[in-house]
N, C-alpha and C positions, 0 to 999 in steps of 0.2 A: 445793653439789651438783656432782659433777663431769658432770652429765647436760647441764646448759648449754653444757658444751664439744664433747659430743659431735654429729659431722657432718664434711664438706669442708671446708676452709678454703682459700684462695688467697693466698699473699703479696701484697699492694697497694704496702707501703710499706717500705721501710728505711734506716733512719738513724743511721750511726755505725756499721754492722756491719762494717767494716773493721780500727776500731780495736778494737774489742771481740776480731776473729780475732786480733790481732797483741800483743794483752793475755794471752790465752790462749795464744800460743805458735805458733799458726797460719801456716806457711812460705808464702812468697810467690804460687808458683804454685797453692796449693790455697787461697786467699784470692782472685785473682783468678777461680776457678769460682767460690767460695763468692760472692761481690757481684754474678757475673752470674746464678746459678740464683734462677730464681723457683719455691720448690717449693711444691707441694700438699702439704697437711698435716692426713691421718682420723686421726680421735680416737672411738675406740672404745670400748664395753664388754663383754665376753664372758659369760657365760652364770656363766663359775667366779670371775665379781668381778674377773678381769684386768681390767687397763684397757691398750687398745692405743692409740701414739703413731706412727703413721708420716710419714715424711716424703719424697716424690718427687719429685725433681726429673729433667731430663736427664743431670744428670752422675753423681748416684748417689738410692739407696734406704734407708734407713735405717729401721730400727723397732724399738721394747724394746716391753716388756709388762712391768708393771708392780702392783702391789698399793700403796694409800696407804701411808706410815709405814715400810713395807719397803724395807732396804738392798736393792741389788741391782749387779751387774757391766755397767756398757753402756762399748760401744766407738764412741763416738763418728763421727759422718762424716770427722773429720776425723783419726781412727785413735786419738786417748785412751781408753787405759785408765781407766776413773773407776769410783768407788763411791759412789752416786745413790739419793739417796733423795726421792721427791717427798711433799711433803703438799699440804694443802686447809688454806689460812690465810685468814679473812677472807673466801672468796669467790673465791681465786687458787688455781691449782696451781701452788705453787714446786718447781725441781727443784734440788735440791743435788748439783753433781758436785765430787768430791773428787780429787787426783788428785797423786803425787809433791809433797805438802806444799802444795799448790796449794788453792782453791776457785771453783767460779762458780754464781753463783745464775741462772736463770732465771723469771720471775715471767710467769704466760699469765693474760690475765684479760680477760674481757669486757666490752668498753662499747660502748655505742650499739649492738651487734651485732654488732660487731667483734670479733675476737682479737687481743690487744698481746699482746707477748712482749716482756719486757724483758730484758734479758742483762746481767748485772752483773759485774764483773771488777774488785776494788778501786775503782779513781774513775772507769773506762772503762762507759758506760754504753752501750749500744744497743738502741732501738724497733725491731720489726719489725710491722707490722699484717696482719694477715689478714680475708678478705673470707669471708663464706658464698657457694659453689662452688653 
């Protein structure tokens, strides 16, 4: 149920997200904002079944809106073009961005009460954990 995820989230923890921006393409100076923002992260659901994903930090704001299983166009923080479809596997919302022959999975799933966000990019793995805000 994507209803578990919905609420604040605060980044706690991250490990590896460096390699992961520079797996995906991610140029230097927008890698050292990306390692140092700690963003807030609402997960939302609307009234017409969107499901809202936003993300806040100091140095930018980012948010798609979303339906499960549906393709959709998001432009990344970091300015990708991708074609992102998320489902609900197991218990996780993975998000699949596509992008110039490219792929990266993101897998967000809750434990202990937590929110991991795993970032996957071929063998380049990175954890991010989030706290309820």
């Amino acid at each position: 149920m994507v209803e578990q995820f919905v609420g604040n989230w605060t980044l706690a923890t991250s490990e590896n997200f460096d390699d992961y921006m520079k797996a995906i393409g991610v140029g230097f100076a927008t890698r050292q904002m990306g390692n140092m923002a700690k963003p807030n992260l609402m997960i939302s659901v609307g009234d017409d079944g969107l499901i809202s994903m936003k993300s806040e930090s100091t140095f930018k704001t980012t948010e798609i809106k979303f339906k499960l299983d549906e393709e959709f166009e998001e432009t990344t923080a970091d300015g990708r073009k991708t074609k992102t479809v998320i489902t609900l596997e197991n218990g996780k919302l993975v998000q699949r961005q596509t992008w110039e022959g490219k792929q990266t999975m993101l897998e967000r799933e809750i434990q202990e009460g937590k929110l991991t966000a795993k970032c996957i990019m071929d063998d380049v793995v990175a954890l991010r954990t989030y706290e309820r805000a």
